[in-house]
C-alpha positions in Angstrom: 17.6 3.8 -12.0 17.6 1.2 -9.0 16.3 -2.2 -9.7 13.1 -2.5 -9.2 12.3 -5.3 -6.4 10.3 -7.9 -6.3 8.2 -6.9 -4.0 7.7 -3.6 -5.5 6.8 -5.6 -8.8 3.7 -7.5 -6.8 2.8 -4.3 -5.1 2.0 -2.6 -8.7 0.4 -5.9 -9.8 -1.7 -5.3 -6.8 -2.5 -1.9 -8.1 -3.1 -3.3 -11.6 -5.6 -5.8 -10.2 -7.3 -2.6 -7.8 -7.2 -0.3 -10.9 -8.9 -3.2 -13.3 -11.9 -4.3 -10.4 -12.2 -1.7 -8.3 -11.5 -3.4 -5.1 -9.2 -0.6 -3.3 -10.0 0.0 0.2 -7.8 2.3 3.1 -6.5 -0.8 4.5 -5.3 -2.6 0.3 -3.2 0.4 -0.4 -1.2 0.7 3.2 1.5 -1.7 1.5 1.5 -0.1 -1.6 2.4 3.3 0.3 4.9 1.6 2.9 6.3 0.5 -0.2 6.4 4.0 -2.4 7.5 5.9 0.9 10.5 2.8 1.4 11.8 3.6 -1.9 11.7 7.6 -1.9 14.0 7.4 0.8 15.9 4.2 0.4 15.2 2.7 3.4 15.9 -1.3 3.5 15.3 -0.8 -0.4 17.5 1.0 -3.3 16.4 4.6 -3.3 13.9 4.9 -6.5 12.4 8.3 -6.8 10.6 6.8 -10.3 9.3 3.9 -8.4 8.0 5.7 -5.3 6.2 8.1 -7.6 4.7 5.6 -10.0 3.5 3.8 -6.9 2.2 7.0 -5.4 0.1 7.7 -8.7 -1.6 4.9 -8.7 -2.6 4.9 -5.5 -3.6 8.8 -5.5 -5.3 7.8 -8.3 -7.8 5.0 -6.5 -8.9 8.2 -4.2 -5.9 8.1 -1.5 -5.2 11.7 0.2 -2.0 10.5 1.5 -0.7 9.4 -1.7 -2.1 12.1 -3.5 -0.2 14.7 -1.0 3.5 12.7 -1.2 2.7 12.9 -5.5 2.6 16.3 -5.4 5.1 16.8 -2.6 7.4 15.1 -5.6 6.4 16.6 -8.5 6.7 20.4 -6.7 10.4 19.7 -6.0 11.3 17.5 -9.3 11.7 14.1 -7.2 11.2 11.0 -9.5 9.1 13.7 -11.5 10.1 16.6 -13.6 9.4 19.8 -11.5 5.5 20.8 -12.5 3.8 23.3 -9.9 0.1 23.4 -10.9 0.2 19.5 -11.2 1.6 19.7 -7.9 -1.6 22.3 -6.8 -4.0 20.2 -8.7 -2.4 17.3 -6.4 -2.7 19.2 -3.1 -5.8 20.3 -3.9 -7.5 16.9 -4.7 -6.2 15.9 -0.9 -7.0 19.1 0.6 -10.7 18.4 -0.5 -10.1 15.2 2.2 -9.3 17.6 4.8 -5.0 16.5 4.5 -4.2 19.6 6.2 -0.6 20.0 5.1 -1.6 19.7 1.5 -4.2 22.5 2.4 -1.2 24.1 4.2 0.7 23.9 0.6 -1.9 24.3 -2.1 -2.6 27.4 -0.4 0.9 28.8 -0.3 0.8 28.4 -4.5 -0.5 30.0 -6.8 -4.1 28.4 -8.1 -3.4 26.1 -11.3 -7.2 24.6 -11.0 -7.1 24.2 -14.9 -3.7 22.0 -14.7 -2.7 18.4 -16.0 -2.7 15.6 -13.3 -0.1 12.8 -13.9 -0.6 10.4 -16.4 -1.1 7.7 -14.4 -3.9 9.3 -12.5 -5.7 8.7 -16.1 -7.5 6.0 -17.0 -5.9 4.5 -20.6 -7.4 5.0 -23.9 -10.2 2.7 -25.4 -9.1 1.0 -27.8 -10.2 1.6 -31.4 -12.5 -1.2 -32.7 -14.7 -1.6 -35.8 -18.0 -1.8 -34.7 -17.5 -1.9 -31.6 -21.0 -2.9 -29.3 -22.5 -1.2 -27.2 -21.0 -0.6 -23.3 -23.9 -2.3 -21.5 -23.1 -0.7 -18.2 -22.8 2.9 -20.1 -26.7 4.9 -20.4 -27.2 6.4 -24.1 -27.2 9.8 -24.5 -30.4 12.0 -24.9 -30.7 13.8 -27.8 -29.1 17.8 -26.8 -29.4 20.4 -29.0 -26.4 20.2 -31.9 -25.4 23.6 -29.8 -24.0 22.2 -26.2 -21.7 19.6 -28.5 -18.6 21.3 -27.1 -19.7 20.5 -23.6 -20.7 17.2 -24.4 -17.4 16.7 -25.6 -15.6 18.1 -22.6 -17.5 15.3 -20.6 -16.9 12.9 -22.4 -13.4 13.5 -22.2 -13.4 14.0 -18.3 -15.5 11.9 -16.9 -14.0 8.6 -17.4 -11.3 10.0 -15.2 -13.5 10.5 -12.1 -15.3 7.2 -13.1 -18.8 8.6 -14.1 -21.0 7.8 -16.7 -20.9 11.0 -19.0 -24.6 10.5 -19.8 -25.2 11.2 -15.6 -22.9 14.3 -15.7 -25.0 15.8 -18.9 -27.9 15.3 -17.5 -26.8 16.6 -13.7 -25.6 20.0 -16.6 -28.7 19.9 -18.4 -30.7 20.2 -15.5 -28.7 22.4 -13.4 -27.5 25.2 -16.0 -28.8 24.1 -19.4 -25.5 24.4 -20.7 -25.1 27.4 -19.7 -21.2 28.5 -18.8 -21.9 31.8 -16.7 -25.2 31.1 -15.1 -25.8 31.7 -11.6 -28.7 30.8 -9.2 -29.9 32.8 -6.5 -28.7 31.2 -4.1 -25.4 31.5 -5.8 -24.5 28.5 -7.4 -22.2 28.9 -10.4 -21.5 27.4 -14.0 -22.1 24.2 -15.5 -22.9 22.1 -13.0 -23.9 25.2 -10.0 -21.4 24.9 -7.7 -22.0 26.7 -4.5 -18.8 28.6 -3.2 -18.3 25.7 -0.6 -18.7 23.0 -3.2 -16.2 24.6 -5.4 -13.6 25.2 -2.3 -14.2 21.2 -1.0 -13.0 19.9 -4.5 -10.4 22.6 -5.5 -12.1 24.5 -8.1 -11.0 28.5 -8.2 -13.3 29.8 -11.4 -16.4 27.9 -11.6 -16.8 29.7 -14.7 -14.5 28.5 -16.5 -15.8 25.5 -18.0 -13.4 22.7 -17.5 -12.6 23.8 -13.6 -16.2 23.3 -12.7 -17.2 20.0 -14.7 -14.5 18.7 -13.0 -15.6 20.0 -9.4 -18.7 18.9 -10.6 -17.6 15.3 -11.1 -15.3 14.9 -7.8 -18.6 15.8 -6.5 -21.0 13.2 -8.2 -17.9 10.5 -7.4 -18.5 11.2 -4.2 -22.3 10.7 -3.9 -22.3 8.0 -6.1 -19.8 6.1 -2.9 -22.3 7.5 -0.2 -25.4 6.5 -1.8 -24.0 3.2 -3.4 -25.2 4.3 -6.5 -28.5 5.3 -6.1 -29.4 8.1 -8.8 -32.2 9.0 -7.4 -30.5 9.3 -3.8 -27.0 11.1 -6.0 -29.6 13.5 -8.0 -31.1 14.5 -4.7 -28.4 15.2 -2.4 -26.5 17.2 -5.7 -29.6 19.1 -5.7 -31.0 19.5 -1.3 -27.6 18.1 0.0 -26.1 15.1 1.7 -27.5 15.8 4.9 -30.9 16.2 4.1 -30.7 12.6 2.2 -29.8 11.1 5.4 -32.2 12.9 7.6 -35.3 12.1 5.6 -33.4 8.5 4.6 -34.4 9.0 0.7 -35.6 11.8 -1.6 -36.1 14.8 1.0 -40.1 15.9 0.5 -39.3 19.0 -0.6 -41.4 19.8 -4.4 -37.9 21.5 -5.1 -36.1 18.6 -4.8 -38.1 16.3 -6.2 -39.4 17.3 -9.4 -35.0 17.4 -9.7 -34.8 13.7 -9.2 -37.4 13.3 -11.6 -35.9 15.8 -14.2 -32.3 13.6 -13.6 -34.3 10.2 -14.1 -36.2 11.4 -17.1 -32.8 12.2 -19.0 -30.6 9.1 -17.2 -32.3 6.1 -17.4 -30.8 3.6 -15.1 -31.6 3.7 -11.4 -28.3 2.4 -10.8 -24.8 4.1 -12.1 -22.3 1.3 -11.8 -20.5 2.5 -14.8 -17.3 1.2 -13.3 -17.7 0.5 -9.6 -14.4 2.0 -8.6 -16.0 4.7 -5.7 -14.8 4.0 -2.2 -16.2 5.7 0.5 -13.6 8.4 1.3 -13.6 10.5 4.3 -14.2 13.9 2.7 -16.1 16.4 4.5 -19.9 16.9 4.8 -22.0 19.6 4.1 
């Protein structure tokens, strides 16, 4: 492998530091991909496909379409990556969801791979193991669900750190919307888990809403991205899950509708905090509205 530069070694400090505090905006990680693009094609720098990829996770991984796009470009033709196409569909389709039209141009030339892996560095790492450890003080305690819906409980808790959301929010959003219930269906045709509507499901990449792990995590993208719009609010997040974005903004809070707000107070009743700041990482991305 090429030596690694110096500068490239401050720009993944950089994303160390963004990763860590949350800080990443559009105009933090324009270095970082000069940088990954620079050493992918060697120019002014020694070529390092391993570099330019690393440096592309992590950036994809703070929310970047851009980066996210040139990760999979890499990974579907075995540059700095070994060859993998449904981590490369899972990449296009996570940028597609920010309207990158060549990664929609792409994703939809593959075959769907909704259930596939993303890189490794697109995960957050492992707790560590402590005795008796404390309580997270940012983290809400679960409710008490029925001994029956442990295998979904477990799935969340495994995915949602990933998508930086509370797990305790995503249960409740499933209790509420499906009562754990893999195959149900509202009329107006919202599907599994966490009822995605055929949109929803299409804006963040998910093929089978009914299979459970595709649709928790459509279901997540989709509260990562309320939670940046409404800066948090749960209320505002429960109600524009529930009546839509839109109708949050025209109404400027909790739409009037009985509907929607008996929802907000069913979501409040089982998450208890009026604020989810479980790891302040959101950035307001420029994925489409309703």
């Amino acid at each position: 492998m090429a030596r690694v530069t110096r500068n490239a070694l401050q720009l993944l400090g950089l994303l160390a530091g963004l990763l860590c505090c949350g800080a990443a905006t559009a105009q933090s990680l324009v270095p970082v991909l000069a940088a990954a693009a620079r050493h992918e094609h060697g120019e002014g720098v020694p070529r390092d496909e391993t570099l330019a990829a690393n440096l592309y996770c992590y950036a994809a991984r703070l929310g970047d379409a851009n980066a996210q796009y040139a990760l999979g470009w890499m990974i579907a033709n075995g540059r700095g990556l070994a060859r993998d196409d449904g981590m490369a569909w899972r990449l296009f389709a996570l940028a597609a969801g920010q309207q990158h039209a060549q990664a929609a141009t792409l994703m939809a030339s593959m075959p769907a791979h909704s259930d596939a892996a993303l890189p490794a560095c697109m995960q957050p790492p492992p707790a560590p193991v402590v005795a008796a450890a404390a309580p997270v003080p940012d983290a809400v305690a679960l409710p008490s669900y029925p001994a029956s819906t442990a295998p979904v409980q477990r799935l969340v808790e495994r995915l949602a750190p990933a998508y930086d959301i509370d797990p305790a929010l995503a249960l409740a959003v499933i209790a509420v919307e499906s009562g754990f219930r893999a195959n149900a269906v509202s009329p107006r045709n919202a599907q599994g888990l966490m009822q995605l509507i055929p949109a929803t499901a299409r804006r963040f990449g998910v093929v089978n809403p009914f299979d459970p792990e595709a649709n928790i995590r459509g279901g997540l993208a989709y509260l990562r991205w309320l939670v940046g719009q409404f800066n948090g609010d749960v209320r505002l997040v429960a109600a524009a899950y529930n009546a839509g974005e839109n109708a949050v903004r025209r109404h400027g809070g909790v739409p009037p509708f009985r509907e929607t707000r008996n929802y907000v107070q069913r979501i409040v009743s089982l998450y208890s905090s009026p604020i989810h700041d479980y790891h302040r990482k959101v950035t307001r991305q420029s994925l489409p509205h309703e």
